[in-house]
N, C-alpha and C positions, 0 to 999 in steps of 0.2 A: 291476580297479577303475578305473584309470588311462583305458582307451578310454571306460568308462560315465561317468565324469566329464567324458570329453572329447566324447561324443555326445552330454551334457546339455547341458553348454556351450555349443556348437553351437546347441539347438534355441533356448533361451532368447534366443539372436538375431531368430529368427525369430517371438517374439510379440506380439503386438498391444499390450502395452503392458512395460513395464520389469522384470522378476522375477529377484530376486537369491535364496542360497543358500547356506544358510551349511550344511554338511555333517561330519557325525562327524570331530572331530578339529578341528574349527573352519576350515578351509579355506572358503575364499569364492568364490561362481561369481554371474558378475552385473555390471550396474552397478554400482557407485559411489551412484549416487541413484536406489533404486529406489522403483517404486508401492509394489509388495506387496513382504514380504522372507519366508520360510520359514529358521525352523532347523532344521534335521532332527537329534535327538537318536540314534537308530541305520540301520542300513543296512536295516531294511526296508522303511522310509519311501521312501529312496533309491533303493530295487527296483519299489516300486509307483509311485514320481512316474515313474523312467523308462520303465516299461511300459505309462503310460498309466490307470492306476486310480487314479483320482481319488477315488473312494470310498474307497478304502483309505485314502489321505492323508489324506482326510477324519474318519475315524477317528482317522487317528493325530492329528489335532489337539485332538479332543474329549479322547481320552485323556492327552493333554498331552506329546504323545511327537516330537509336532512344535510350536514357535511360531510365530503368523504375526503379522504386523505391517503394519498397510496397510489398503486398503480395501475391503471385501467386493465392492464391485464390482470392480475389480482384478483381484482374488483370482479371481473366476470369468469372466474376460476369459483370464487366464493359464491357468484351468483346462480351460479350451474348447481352449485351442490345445495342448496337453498330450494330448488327444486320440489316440489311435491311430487310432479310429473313430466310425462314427456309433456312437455308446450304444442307441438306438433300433433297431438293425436288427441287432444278435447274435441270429442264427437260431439256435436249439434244435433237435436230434431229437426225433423221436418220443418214447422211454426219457426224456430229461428233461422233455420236455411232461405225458409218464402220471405220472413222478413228482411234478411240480408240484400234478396235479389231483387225487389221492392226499392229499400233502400238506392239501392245500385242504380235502379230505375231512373232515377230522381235528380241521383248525385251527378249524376256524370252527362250534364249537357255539356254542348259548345263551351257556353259563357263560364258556368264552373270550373268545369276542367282546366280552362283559360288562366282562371281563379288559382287553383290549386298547384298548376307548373308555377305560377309564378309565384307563389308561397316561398316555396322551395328553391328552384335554382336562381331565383333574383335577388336569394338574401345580398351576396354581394360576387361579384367575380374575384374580386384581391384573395377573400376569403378561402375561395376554392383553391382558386392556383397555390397558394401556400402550402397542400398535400396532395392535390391531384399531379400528376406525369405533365412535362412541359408540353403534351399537346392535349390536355384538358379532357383526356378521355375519362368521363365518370360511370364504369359500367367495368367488369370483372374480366380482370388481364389474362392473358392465355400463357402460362410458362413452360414453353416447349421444352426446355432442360432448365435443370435445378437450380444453373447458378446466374440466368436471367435478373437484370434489378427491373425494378418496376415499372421505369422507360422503356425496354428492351419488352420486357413481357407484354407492353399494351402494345408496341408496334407488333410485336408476335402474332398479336389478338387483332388487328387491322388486317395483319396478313393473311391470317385464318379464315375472317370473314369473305376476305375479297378472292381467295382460294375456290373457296366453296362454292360461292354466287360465279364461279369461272369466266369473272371480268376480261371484257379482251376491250384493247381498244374502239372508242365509237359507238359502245356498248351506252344505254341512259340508263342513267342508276338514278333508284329515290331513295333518300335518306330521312326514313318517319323517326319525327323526334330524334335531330343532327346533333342537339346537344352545343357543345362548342365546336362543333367539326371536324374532328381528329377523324374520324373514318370518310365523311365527303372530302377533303384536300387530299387525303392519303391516297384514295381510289382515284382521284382526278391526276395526282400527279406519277403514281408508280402502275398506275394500268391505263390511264389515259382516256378514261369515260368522261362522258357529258353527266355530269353531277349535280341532281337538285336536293336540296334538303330542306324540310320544315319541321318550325320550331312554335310553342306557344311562348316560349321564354322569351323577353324583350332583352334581357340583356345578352343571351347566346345570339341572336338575328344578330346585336351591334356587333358585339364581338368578330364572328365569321364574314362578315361583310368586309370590315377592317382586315382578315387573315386574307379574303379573295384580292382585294387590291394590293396587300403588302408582295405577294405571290406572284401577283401578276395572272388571275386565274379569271377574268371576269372573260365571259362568253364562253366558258369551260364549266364554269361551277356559278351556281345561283339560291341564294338561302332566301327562302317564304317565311312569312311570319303569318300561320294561318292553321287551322283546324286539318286532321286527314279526313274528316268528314265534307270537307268543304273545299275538297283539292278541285279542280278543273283541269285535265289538259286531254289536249286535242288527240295528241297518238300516247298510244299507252310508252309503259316503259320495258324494260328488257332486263330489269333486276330489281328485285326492292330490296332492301333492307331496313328492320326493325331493330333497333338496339337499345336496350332498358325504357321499352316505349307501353310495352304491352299490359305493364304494371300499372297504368294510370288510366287503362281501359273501362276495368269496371266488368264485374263478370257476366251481366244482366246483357252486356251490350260485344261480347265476344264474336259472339254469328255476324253481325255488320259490322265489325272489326275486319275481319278477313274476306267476308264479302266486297268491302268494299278497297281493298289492298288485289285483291284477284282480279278487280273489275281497273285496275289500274296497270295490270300487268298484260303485258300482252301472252298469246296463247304459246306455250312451250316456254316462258320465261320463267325464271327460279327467284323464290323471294325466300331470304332467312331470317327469322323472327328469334330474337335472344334476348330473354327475361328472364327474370324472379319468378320460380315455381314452387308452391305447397308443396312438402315432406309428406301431409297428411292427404289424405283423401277426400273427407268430408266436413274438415274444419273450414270454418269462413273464415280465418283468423288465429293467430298465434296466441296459445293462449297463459296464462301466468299475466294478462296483463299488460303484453308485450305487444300485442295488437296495437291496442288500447293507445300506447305511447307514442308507438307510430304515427296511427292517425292523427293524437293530440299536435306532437311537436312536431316533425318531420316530414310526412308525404300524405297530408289530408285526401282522403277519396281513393286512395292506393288500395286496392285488393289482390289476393294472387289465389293462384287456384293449381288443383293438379295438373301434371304436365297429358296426362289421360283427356283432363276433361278441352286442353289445349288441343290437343290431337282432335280430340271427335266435335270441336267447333271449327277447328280448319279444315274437316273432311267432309260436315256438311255445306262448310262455303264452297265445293267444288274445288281443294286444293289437292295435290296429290304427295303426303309425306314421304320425302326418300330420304331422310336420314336425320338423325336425332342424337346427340352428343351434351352427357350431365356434366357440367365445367364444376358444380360443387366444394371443389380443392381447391379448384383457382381462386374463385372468391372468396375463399377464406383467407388465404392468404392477401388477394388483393387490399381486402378491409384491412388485416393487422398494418399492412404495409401501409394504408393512409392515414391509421388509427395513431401508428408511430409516430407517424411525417408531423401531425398534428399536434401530439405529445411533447413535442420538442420546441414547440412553437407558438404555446399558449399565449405566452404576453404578449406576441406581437397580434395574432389572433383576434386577441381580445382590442386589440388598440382600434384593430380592422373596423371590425362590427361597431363601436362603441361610434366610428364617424359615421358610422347612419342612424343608429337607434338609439344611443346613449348607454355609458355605463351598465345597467342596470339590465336592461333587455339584451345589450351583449353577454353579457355574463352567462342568461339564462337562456339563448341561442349557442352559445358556446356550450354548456354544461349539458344542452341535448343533444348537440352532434359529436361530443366527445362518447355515449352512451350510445350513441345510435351506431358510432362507426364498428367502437368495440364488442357490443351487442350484437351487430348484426357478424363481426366475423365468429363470434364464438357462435349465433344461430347455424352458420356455414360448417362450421367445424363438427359441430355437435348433427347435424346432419338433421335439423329439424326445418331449413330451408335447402332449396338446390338451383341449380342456376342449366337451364335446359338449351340449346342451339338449334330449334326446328329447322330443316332447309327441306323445301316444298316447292313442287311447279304446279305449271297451271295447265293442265293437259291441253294440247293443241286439237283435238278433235279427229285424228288420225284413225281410222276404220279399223284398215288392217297394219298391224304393228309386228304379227310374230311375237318371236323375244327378243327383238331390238328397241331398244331406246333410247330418246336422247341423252338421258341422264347415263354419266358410266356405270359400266358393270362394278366397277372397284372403286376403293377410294384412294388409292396409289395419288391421285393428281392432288386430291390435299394437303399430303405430310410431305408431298417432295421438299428437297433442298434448295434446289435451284430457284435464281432470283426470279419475282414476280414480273410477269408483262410491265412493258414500259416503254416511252415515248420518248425516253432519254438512251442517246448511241451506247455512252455506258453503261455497266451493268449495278441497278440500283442496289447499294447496303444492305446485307442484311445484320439484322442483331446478330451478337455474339453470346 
């Protein structure tokens, strides 16, 4: 015990900001005046901080088995350096690879998946809105210049998407996994599409349904509560969009992921799928542990995969990629930006949660999305996740093409200035 104390000691020299230690028995490793301070209640905390599993630690804070005190950014400045390795590049065998996609197999029916949205976004809606943008977009803002705030950045990011999929009015857009609808209302009202969106979450279906009447958008916009496996409709659509949906797929089940999004799109229509994509190649998982915390508290059944292995599943669904954009920087910032908002806001936070689950499970649903937010923008930062924008059609069958296509030659029509398509005489706001 005596050298592990003593080669912790050691390291804690070497990090990038100040991290004390107070350790089973009360013993203290550290400054004096430190950023962040860790108690560690037994020695298995002690086992996983010095081996580098951060996750674990992580855990043991949620479960209260470790205190920390200090500032979440600190905390994951310290945690970085704590490191054994890149998290991102723990290579698997084959035998854990088969086992992973096995698993996948299993996890990710209808009724689970069902299971698992609603783990997650129905902890409570008050809770979200207290850091997420006043239109509830929970998915990584686009900030087209620097000095965007986080509002302005996600309408950025509305604008972006609805740029790309080259919304015109009368256009039918699907919205897989709508979320609370920031992007279905935004395209209904500033390009003037017929807008469907579905959701497994029961409390996003109430919510959007309540924005459709407040709006006055009903026969314009419509939110399902129902599987994309289990969509029906009669004429395809003319645009899809996917927005932090792809994540909850399951990697086993990627090929009818997009087969079945193609099979809903009509022939020449464009669909952009924007998710959480692996850093690494052939990791199933983030590794230090951090996986592990994920699925534990967070996004059960959640897997991500390289943006390669994305690519060569939507090219055997018969998709055709015409362009691909790593948002990486934005979501890093996006998360510090929620990570803050929530930082700020902990007592009220905690008052939130504690009216559905009491005390006690607030605290420890509190004390994991406080870890997961900052967590994951330092995963952003550190460049060990990335955040990818596929935009893909679905070839129309046309014989002879030349070199013309429907898709532009440039991407000029993206980054223009000028306001978006609209149904309104004047000319819709844009951010500043």
């Amino acid at each position: 015990m005596e050298s592990l104390l003593h080669s912790l000691h050691e390291r804690l020299a070497d990090l990038p900001v100040r991290l004390a230690l107070e350790v089973p028995g009360g013993r203290r490793l550290g400054p004096a005046d430190p950023d962040v301070c860790l108690r560690l209640a037994d020695r298995r905390a002690l086992l996983a901080l010095a081996g580098g599993r951060v996750g674990d630690v992580g855990a043991a804070i949620v479960e209260g088995h470790v205190h920390m005190e200090g500032s979440m950014r600190a905390l994951m400045a310290a945690a970085a350096g704590l490191l054994a390795h890149d998290p991102a590049q723990d290579h698997t065998g084959w035998w854990t690879r088969a086992l992973a996609r096995a698993r996948s197999l299993l996890v990710h029916t209808v009724v689970r998946d069902a299971r698992h949205v609603q783990f997650h976004y129905d902890l409570s809606d008050a809770f979200f809105a207290l850091w997420l943008d006043p239109l509830r977009v929970y998915s990584c803002a686009y900030f087209r210049t620097p000095g965007l705030t986080l509002a302005q950045a996600q309408q950025a990011k509305l604008d972006h998407i609805c740029r790309k999929l080259r919304l015109a009015p009368g256009d039918r857009l699907l919205d897989v996994g709508a979320g609370w609808g920031g992007l279905l209302l935004w395209a209904a009202q500033h390009y003037g599409v017929q807008a469907t969106g579905i959701t497994l979450s029961r409390n996003q279906h109430a919510h959007v349904q309540g924005r459709i009447a407040e709006l006055g958008l009903q026969g314009r916009v419509r939110m399902l509560l129902c599987d994309y496996r289990t969509l029906q409709e009669p004429q395809p659509f003319d645009r899809i969009a996917s927005v932090g949906m792809f994540e909850h797929v399951g990697r086993a089940h990627m090929g009818r992921y997009f087969e079945t999004l193609r099979g809903l799109l009509r022939p020449g229509g464009l669909l952009l799928n924007h998710g959480i994509t692996a850093a690494g190649v052939d990791n199933t998982e983030l590794g230090a542990g951090m996986g592990e915390f994920i699925e534990e508290y967070i996004f059960p059944g959640g897997e991500l995969l390289h943006v390669s292995a994305a690519l060569h599943a939507l090219a055997r669904a018969g998709l055709e990629m015409v362009d691909t954009e790593n948002l990486r920087p934005h979501y890093a910032r996006t998360l510090w930006a929620w990570s803050d908002a929530l930082e700020a806001v902990l007592p009220r936070a905690h008052a939130i949660l504690a009216e559905q689950s009491g005390p006690e499970q607030a605290g420890k649903a509190l004390r994991a999305y406080r870890l997961y937010l900052a967590g994951s923008a330092l995963g952003f930062e550190r460049g060990w996740l990335a955040l990818h924008q596929i935009l893909a059609s679905r070839p129309d069958g046309a014989a002879q093409r030349g070199a013309q296509s429907d898709y532009p030659f440039t991407r000029d029509y993206m980054y223009s200035q000028e306001a978006p398509c609209s149904t309104n005489s004047s000319p819709v706001p844009r951010p500043t």
